[in-house]
TORDRENDO-787537 format. One record per residue: x, y, z of N, C-alpha, C in turn; chain. Coordinates in Angstrom, 3 decimals. Layout:
BEGIN
        n_x        n_y        n_z       ca_x       ca_y       ca_z        c_x        c_y        c_z   chain
          X          Y          Z          X          Y          Z          X          Y          Z       A
...
This chain:
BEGIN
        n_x        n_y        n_z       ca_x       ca_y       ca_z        c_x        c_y        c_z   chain
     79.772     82.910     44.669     79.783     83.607     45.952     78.875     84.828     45.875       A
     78.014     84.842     46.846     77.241     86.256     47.007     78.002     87.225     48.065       A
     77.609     88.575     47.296     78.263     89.844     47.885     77.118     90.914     48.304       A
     75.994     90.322     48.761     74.995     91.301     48.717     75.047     92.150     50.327       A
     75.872     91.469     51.465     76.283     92.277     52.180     76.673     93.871     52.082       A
     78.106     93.119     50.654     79.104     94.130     50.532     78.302     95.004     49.744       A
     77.804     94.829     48.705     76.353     95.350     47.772     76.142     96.641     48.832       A
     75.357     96.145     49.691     74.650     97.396     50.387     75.518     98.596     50.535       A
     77.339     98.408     51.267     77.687     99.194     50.946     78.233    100.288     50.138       A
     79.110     99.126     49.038     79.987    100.012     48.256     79.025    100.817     46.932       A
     77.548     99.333     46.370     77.142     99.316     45.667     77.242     98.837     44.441       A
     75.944     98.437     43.867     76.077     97.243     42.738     77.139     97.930     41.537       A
     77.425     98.949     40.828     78.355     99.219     40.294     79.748     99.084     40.506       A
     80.115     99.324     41.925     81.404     99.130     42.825     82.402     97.820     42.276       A
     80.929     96.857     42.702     81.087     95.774     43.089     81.255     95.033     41.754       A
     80.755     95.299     40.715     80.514     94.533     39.187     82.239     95.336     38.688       A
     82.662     96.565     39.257     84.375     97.173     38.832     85.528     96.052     39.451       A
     85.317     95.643     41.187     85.914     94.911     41.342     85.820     93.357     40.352       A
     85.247     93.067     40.724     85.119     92.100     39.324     85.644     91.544     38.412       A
     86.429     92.959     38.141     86.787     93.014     36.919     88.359     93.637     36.972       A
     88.758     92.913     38.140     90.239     93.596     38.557     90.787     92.771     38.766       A
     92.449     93.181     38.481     93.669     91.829     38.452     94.360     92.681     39.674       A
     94.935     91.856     40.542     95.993     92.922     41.740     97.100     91.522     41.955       A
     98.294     91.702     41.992     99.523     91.389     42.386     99.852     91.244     43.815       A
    100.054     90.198     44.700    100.283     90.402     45.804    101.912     89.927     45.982       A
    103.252     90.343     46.207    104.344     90.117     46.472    104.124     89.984     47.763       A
    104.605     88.534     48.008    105.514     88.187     49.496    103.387     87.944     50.188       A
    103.363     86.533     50.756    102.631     85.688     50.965    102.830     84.587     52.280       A
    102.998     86.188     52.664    103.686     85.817     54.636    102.292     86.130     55.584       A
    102.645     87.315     56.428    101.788     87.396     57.628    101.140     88.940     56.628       A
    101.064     89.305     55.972    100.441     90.603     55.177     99.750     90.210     54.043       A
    100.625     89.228     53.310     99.709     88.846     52.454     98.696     87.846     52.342       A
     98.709     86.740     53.587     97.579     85.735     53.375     96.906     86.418     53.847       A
     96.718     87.580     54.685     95.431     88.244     55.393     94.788     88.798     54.131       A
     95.523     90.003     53.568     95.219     90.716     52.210     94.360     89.790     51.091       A
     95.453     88.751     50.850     94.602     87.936     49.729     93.340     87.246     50.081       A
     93.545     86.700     51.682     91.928     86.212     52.151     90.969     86.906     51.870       A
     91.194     88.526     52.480     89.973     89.527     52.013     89.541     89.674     50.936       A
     90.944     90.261     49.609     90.234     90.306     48.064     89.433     89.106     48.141       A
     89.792     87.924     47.995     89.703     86.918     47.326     88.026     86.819     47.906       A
     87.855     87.147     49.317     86.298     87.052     49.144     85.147     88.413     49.362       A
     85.937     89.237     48.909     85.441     90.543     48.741     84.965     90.415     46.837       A
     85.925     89.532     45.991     85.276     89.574     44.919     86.228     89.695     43.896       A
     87.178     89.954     44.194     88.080     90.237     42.808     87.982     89.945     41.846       A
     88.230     89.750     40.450     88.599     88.810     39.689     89.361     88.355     39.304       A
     90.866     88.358     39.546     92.162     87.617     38.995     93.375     88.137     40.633       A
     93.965     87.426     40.966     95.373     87.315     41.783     96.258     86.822     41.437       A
     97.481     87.299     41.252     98.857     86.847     40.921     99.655     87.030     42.387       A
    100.030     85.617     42.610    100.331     85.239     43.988    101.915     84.820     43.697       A
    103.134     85.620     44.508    104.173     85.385     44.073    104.868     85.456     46.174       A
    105.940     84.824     46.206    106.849     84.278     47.061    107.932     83.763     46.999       A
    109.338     83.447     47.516    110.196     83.020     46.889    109.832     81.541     48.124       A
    109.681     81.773     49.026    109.525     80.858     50.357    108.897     79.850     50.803       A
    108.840     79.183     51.577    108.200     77.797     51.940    107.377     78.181     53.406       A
    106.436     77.242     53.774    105.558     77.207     54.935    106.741     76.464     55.988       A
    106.874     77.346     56.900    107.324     77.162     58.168    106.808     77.106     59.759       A
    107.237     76.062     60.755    106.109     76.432     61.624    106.008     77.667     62.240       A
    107.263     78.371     62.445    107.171     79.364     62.855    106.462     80.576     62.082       A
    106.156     80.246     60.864    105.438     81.194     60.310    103.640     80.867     60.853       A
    103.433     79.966     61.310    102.078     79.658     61.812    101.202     80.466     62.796       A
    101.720     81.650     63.699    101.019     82.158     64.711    100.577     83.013     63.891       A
    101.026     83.839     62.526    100.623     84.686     61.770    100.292     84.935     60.534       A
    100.732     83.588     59.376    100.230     83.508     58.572     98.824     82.908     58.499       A
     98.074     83.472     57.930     96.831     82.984     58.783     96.295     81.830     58.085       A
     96.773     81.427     56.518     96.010     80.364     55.475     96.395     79.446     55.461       A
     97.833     78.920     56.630     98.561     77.671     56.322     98.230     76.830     57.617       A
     98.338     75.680     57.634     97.873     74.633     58.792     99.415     74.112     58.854       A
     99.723     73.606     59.716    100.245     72.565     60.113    100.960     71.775     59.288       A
     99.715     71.315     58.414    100.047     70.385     56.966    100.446     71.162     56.244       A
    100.705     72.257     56.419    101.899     72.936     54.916    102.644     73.355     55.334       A
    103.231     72.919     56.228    104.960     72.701     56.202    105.803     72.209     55.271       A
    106.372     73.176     55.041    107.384     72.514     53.723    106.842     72.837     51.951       A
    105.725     73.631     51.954    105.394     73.660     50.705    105.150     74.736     50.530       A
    105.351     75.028     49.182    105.734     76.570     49.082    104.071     77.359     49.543       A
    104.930     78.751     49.762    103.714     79.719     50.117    102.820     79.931     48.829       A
    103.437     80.322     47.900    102.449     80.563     46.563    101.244     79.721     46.141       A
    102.356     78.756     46.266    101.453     77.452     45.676    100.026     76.907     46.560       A
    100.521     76.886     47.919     99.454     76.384     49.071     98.633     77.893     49.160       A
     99.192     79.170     49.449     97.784     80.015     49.035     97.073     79.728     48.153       A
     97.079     79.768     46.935     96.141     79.721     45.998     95.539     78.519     46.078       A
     95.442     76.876     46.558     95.210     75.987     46.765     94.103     76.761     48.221       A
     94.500     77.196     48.902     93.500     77.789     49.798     92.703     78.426     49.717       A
     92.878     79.532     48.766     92.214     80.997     48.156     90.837     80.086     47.282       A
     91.372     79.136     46.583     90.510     78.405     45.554     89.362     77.825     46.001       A
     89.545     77.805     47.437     88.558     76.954     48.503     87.859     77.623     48.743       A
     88.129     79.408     49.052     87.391     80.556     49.508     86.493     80.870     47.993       A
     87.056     80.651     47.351     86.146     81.459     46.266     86.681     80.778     44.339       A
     85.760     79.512     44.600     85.644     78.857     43.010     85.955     79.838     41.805       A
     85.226     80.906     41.905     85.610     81.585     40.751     86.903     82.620     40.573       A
     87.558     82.725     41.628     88.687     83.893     41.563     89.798     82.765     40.693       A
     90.192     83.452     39.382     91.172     83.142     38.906     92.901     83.634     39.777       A
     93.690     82.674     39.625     95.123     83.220     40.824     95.925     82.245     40.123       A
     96.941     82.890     39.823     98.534     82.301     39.876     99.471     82.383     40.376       A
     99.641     81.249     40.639    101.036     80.843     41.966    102.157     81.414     41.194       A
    103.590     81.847     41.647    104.764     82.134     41.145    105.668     81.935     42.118       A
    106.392     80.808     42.314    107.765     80.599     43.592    108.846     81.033     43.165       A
    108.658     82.523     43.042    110.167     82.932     42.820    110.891     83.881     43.621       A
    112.018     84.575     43.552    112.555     85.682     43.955    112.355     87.180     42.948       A
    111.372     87.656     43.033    111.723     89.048     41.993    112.921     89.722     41.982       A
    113.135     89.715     40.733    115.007     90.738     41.049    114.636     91.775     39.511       A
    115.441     92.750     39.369    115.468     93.353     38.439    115.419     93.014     36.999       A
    115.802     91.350     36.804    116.082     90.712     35.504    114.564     90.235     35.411       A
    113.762     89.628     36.097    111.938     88.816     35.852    111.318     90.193     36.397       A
    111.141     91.077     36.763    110.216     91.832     37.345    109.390     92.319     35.530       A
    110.508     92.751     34.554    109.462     93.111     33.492    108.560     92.089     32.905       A
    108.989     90.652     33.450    107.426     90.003     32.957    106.135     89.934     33.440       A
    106.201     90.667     34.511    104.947     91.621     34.805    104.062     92.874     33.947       A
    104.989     92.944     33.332    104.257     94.663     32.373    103.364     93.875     31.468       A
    103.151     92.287     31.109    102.518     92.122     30.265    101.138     91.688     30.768       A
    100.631     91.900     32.585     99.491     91.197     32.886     98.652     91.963     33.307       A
     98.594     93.381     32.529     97.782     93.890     32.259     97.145     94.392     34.271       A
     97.794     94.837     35.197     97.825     94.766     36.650     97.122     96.259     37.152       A
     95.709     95.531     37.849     95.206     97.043     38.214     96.022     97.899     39.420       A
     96.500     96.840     40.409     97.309     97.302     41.220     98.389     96.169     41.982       A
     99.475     96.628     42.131    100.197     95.768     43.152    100.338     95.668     44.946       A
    100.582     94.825     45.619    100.248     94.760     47.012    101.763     94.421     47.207       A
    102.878     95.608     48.494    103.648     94.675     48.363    103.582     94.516     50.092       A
    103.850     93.304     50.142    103.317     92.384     51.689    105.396     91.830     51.614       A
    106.257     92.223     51.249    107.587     91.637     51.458    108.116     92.132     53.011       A
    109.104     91.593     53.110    109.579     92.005     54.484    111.311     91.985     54.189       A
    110.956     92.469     52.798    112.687     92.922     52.523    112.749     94.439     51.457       A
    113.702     95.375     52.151    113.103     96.507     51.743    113.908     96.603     50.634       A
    114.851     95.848     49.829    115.108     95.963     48.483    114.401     95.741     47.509       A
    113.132     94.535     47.771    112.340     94.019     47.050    111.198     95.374     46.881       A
    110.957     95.842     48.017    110.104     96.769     48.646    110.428     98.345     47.433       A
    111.791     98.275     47.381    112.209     99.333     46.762    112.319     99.497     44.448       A
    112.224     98.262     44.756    112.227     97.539     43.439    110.953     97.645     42.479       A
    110.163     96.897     43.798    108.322     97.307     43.392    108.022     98.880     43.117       A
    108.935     99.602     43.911    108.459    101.057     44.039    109.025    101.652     42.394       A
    110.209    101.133     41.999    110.377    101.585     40.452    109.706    101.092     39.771       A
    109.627     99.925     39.770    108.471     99.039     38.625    107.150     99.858     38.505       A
    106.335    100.006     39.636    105.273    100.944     39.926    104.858    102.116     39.246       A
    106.485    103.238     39.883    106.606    104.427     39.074    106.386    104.121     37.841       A
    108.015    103.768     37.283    107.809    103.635     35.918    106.534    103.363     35.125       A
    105.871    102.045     35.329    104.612    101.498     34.729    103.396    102.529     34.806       A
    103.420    103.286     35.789    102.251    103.822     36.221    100.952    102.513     36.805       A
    101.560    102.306     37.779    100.427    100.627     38.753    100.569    101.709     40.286       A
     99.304    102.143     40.585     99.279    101.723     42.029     99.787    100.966     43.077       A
     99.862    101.032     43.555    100.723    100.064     44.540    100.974    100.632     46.016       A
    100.534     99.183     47.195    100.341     99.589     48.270    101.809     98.863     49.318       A
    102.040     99.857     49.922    103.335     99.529     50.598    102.860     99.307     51.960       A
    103.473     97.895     52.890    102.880     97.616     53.858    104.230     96.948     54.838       A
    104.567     97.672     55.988    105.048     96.977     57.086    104.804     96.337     57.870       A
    105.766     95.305     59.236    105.350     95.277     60.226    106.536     94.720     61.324       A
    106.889     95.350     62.113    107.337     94.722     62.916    107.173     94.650     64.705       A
    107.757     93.779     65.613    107.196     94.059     67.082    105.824     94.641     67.093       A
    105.051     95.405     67.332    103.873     95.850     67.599    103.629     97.327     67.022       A
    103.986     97.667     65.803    104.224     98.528     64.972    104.130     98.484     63.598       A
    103.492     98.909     62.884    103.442     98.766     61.295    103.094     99.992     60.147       A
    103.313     99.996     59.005    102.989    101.430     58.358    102.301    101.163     56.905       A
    101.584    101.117     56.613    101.088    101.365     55.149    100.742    102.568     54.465       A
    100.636    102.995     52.911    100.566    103.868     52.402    100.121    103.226     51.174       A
     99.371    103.672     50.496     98.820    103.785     48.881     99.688    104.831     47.984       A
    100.550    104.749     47.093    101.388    105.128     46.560    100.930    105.291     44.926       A
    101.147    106.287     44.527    100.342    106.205     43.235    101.204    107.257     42.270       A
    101.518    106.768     40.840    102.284    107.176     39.645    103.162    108.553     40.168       A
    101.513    109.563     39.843    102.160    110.922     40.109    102.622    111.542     41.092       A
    102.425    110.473     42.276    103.126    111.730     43.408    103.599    110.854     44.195       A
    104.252    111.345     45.394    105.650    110.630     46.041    105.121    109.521     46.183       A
    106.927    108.526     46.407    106.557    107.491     45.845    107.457    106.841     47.678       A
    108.104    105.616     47.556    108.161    105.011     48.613    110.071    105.108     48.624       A
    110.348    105.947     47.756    112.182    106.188     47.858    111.999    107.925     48.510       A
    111.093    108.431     48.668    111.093    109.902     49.076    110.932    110.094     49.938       A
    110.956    109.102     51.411    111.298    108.615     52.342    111.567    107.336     52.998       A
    111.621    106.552     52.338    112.738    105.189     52.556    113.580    105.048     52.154       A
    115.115    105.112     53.085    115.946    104.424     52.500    116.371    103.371     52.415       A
    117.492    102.440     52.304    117.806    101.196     51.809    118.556    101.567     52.897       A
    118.741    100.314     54.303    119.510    100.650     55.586    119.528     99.156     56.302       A
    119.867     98.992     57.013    120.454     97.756     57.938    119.013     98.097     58.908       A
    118.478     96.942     58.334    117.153     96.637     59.502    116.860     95.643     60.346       A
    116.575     95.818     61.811    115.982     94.829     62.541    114.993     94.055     61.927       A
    115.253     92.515     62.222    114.060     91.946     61.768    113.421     90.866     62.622       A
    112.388     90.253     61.900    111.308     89.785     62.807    111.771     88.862     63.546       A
    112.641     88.215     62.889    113.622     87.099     63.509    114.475     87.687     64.417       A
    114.850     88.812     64.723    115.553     89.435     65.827    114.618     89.935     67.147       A
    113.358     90.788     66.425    113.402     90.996     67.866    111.481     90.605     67.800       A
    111.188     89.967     66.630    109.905     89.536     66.955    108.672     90.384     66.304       A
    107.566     89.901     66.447    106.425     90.775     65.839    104.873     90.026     66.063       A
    103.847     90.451     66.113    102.479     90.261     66.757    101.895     89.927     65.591       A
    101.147     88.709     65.787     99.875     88.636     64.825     98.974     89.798     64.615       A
     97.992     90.150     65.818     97.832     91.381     65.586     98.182     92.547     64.514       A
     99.529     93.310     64.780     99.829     93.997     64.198     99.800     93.611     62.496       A
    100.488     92.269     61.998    100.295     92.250     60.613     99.452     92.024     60.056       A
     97.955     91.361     61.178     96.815     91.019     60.757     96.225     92.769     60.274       A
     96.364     93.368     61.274     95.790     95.072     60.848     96.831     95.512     59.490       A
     97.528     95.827     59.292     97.938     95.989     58.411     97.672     95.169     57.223       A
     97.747     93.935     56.916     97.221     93.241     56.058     95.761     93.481     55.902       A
     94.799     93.738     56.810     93.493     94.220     56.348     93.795     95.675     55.910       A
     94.425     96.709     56.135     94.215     98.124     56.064     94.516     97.693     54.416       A
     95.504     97.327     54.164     96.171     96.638     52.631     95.533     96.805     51.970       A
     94.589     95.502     52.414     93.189     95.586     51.754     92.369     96.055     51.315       A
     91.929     96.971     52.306     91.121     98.112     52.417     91.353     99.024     51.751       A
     92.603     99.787     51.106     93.277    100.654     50.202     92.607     99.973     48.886       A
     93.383     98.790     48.646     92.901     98.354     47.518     91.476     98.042     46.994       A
     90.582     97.859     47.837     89.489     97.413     47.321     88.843     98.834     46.941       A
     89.089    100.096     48.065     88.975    101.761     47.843     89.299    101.978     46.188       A
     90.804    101.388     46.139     91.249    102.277     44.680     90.811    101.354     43.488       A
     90.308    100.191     43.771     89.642     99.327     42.258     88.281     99.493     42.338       A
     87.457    100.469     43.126     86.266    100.602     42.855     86.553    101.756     42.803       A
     87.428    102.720     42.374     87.450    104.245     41.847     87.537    105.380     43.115       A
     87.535    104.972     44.479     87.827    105.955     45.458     88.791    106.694     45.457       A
     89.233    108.203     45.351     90.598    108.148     45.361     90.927    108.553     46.553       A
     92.048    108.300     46.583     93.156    108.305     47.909     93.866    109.085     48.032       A
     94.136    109.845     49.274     95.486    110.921     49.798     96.557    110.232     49.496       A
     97.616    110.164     49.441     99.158    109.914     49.534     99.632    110.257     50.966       A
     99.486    109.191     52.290     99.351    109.392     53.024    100.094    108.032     54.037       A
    101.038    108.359     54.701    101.586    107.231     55.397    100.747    106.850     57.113       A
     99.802    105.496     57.248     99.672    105.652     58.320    100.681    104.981     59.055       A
    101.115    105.404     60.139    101.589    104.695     61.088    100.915    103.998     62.294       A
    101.089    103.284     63.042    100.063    102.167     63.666    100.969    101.348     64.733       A
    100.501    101.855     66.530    101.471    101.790     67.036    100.166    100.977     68.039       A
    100.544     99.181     68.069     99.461     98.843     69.360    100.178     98.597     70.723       A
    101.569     99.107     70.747    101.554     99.275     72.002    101.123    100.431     72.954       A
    100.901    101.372     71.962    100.272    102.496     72.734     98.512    102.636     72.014       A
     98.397    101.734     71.447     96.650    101.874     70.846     96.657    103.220     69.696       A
     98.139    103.284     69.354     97.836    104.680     68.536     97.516    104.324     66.870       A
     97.400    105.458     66.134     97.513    105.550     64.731     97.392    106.950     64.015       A
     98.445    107.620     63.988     98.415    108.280     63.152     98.920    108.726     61.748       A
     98.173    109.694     60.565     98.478    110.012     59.874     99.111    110.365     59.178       A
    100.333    110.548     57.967    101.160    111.420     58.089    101.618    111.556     56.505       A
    101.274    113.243     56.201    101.496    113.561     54.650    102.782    113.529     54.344       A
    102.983    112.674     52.813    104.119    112.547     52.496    104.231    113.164     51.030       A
    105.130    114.234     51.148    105.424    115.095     50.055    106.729    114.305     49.050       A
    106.486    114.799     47.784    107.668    114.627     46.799    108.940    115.189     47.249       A
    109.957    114.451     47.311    111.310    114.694     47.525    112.194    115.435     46.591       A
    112.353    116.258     45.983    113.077    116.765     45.219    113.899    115.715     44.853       A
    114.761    115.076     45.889    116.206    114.829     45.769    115.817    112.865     45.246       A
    114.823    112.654     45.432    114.172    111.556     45.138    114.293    110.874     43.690       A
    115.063    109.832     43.121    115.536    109.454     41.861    114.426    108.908     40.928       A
    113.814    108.024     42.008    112.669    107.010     40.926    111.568    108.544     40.534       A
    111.499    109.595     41.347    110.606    110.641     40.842    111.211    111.325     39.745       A
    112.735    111.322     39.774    113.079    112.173     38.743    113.445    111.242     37.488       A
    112.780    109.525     37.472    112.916    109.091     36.571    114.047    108.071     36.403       A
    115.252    108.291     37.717    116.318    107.373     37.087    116.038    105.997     38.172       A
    115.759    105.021     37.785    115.173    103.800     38.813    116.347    102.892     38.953       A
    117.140    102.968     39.992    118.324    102.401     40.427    117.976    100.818     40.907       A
    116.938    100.800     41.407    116.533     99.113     42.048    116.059     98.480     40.788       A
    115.644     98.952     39.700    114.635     98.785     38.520    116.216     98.170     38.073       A
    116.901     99.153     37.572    117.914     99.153     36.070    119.299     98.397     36.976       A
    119.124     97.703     38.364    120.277     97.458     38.683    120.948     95.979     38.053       A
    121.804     95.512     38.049    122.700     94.272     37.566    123.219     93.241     38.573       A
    122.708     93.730     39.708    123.135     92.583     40.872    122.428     91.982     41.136       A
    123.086     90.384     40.871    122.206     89.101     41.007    123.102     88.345     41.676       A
    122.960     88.877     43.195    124.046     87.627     43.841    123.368     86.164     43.745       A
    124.276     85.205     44.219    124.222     84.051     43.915    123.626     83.629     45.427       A
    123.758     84.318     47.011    123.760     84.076     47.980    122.677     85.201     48.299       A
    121.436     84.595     48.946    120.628     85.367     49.657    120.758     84.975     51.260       A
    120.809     85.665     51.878    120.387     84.885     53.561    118.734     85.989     54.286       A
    118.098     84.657     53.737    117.122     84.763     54.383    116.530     85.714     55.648       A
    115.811     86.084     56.455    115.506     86.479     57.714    115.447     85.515     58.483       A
    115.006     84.260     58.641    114.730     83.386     59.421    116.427     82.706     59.298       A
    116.927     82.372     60.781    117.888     81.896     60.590    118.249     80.601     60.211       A
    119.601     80.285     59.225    120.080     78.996     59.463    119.530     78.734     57.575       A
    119.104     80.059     56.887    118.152     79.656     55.852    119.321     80.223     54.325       A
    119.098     79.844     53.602    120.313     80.536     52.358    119.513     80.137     50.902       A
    119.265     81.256     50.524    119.002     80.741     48.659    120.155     81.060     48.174       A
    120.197     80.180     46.774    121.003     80.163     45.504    120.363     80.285     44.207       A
    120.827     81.450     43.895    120.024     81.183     42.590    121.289     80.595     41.391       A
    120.125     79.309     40.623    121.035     78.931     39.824    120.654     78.327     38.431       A
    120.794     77.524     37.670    119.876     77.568     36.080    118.933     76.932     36.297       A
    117.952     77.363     35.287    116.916     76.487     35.567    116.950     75.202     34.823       A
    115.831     74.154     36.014    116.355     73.101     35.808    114.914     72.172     35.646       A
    114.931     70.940     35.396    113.604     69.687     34.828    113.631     68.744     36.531       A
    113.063     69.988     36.891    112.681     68.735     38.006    112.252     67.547     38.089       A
    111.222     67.115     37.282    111.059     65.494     37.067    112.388     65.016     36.671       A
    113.177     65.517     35.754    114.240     64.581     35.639    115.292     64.591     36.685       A
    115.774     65.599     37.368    116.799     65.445     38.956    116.028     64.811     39.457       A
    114.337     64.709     39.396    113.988     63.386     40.748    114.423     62.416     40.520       A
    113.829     61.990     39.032    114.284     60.116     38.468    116.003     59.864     39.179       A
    116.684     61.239     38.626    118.400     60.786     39.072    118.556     60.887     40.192       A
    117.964     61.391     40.998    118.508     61.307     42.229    117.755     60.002     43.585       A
    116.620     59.717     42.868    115.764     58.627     43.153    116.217     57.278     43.686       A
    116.318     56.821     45.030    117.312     56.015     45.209    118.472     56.131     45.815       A
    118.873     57.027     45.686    120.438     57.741     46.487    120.108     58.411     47.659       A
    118.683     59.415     47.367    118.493     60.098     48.851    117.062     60.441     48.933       A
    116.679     60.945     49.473    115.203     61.295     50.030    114.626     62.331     49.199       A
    113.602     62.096     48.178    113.021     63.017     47.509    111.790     63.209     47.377       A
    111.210     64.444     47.316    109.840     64.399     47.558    109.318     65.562     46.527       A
    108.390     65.432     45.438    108.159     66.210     43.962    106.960     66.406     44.088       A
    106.879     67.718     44.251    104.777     67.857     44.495    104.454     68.929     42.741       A
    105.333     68.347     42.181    104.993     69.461     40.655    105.401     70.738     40.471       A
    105.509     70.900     41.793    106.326     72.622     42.022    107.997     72.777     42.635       A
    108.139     71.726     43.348    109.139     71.821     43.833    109.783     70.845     44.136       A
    111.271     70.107     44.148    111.470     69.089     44.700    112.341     69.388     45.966       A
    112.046     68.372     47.075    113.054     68.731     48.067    113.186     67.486     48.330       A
    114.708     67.713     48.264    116.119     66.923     48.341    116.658     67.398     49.997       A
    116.252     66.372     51.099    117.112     66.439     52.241    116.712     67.652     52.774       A
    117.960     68.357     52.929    117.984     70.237     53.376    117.947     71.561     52.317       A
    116.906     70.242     51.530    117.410     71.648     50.181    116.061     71.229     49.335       A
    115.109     72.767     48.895    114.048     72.459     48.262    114.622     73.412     46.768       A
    114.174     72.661     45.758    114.889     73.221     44.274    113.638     73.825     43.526       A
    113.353     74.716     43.041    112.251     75.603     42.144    112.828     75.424     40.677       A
    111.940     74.954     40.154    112.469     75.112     38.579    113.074     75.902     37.557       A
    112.898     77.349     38.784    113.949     78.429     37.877    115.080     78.284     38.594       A
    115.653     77.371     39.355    116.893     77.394     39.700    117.248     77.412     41.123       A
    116.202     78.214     41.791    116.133     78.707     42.950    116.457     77.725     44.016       A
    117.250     77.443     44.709    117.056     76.775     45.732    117.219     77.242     46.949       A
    116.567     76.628     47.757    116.334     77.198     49.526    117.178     76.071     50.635       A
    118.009     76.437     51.030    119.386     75.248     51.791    119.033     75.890     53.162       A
    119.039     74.836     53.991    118.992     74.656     55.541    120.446     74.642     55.737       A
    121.489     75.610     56.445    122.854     75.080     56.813    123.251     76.274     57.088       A
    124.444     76.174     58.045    124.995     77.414     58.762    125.908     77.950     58.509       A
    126.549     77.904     57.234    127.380     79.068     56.617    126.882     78.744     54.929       A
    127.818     79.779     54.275    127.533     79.932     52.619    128.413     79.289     51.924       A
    129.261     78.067     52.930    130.147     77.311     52.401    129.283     76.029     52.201       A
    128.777     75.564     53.258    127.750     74.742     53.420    126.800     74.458     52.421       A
    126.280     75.802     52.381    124.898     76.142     51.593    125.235     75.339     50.189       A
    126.374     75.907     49.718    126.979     75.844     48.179    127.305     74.257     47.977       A
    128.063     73.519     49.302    128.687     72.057     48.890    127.278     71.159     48.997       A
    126.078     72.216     49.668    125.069     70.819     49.661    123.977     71.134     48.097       A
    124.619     72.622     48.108    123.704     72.972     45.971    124.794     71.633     45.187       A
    125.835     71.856     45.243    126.961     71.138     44.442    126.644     69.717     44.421       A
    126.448     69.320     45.877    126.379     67.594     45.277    125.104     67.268     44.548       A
    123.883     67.837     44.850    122.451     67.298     43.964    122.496     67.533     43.097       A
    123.090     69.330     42.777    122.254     69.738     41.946    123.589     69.466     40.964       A
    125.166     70.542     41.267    125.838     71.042     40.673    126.504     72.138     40.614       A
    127.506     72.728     39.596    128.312     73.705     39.844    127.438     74.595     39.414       A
């Protein structure tokens, strides 16, 4: 791929730094296929593409990398199958998981110039923000909902994304909705941070806010919190021990389980014959229920009684 566009601006040094950069994108929805479209042909050199989720149609007015035909297959996996199309040489790895406090440290070993987090769950959101601290990784925090969104570039030494966010009962997109538009801008601004801080620009610590129902956007300095924990070192989302067994999704009617990991080729062979199975190497889905090899499964059904008797008969206790 030629960059001699981008050349003119940033410049041939810029451009030979990106290059030579690994960035993390969490959550590979309506923030992150925009984000990763851009690195990926702005130049990067390595993406670690992680999701716990599957292509839905309703995710289609705004995720911008999935067709039609990827319904049903995970987000990780079908980005990078897309990304690979944009640009032969960008190295990227898929990951279909849930980050929780127990897998997040097998990240400290990939060597990460910065992280992107594109989630639309603010525990995950809050999680990244200790991992971050602690590690010392950059990392760009990105919203969006209805016609409204906020990003910020967040960096080691100074406030971080607990020194004004808290952990609270939030409207979500599935409640009251949200604009292509809006996550498309935000997913480029994403971008735009990052490609700034891997070619050495540095950055304010600065929350924009971004309002298109009124065409606005403004600025807004965000100071260290005194009262702020991950600043004073003690990382509560990082060091926590809760691993429920029951997630409920945003999109309704949706429930993960996390449960052992398991040989998907071999539950296909056994279950082969009895019911409807379909094994693309990453995932098998069984009926109303797609299974990830660390255990993970994603159940279509309307309570957590449900969810559990339809894990129980394929999979097990």
């Amino acid at each position: 791929m030629l960059y001699s566009r981008q050349e003119k601006v940033i410049g041939t040094k810029a451009q030979k730094r990106l290059q030579k950069s690994k960035a993390l994108i969490v959550g590979m929805g309506a923030l992150g296929t925009v984000a990763a479209s851009l690195l990926a042909r702005a130049g990067i050199k390595e993406l670690i593409l992680i999701d716990r989720d599957v292509v839905e149609e309703s995710n289609l007015p705004r995720q911008l990398l999935y067709t039609e035909t990827d319904v049903g297959k995970s987000k990780a996996f079908c980005a990078k199958e897309k990304l690979e199309q944009i640009n032969s040489q960008l190295r990227i790895t898929a990951l279909a998981l849930h980050l929780n406090p127990q897998n997040i440290a097998n990240l400290k070993e990939q060597n990460l110039s910065l992280i992107l987090d594109c989630t639309d769950n603010l525990k995950t959101k809050l999680l990244l923000n200790d991992f971050c601290k602690k590690e010392k990784i950059p990392f760009i925090y990105g919203s969006a909902i209805k016609q409204q969104g906020q990003v910020m570039a967040i960096f080691p030494g100074g406030p971080c994304l607990s020194c004004f966010l808290k952990e609270a009962h939030a409207e979500t997109c599935e409640q009251i909705g949200v604009l292509n538009t809006i996550t498309s801008l935000v997913g480029t601004l994403q971008a735009d941070l990052a490609l700034k801080i891997l070619i050495g620009q540095k950055q304010p610590s600065e929350l924009y806010c971004l309002n298109l129902e009124k065409n606005s956007c403004r600025k807004l300095t965000v100071n260290t919190n005194p009262l702020c924990p991950a600043c004073q070192g003690r990382y509560d989302y990082l060091n926590s021990t809760e691993n429920a067994v029951f997630i409920k999704f945003c999109s309704s009617g949706k429930y993960q389980i996390d449960g052992r990991p398991l040989n998907l080729e071999e539950l296909n062979q056994k279950l082969r014959g009895t019911v409807t199975t379909y094994f693309d190497g990453a995932s098998l889905k069984i009926e109303k229920m797609l299974v990830f090899a660390d255990g993970r499964a994603l159940i279509a059904a309307d309570s957590e009684q449900e969810a559990q008797a339809i894990y129980s008969k394929y999979v097990g206790n």
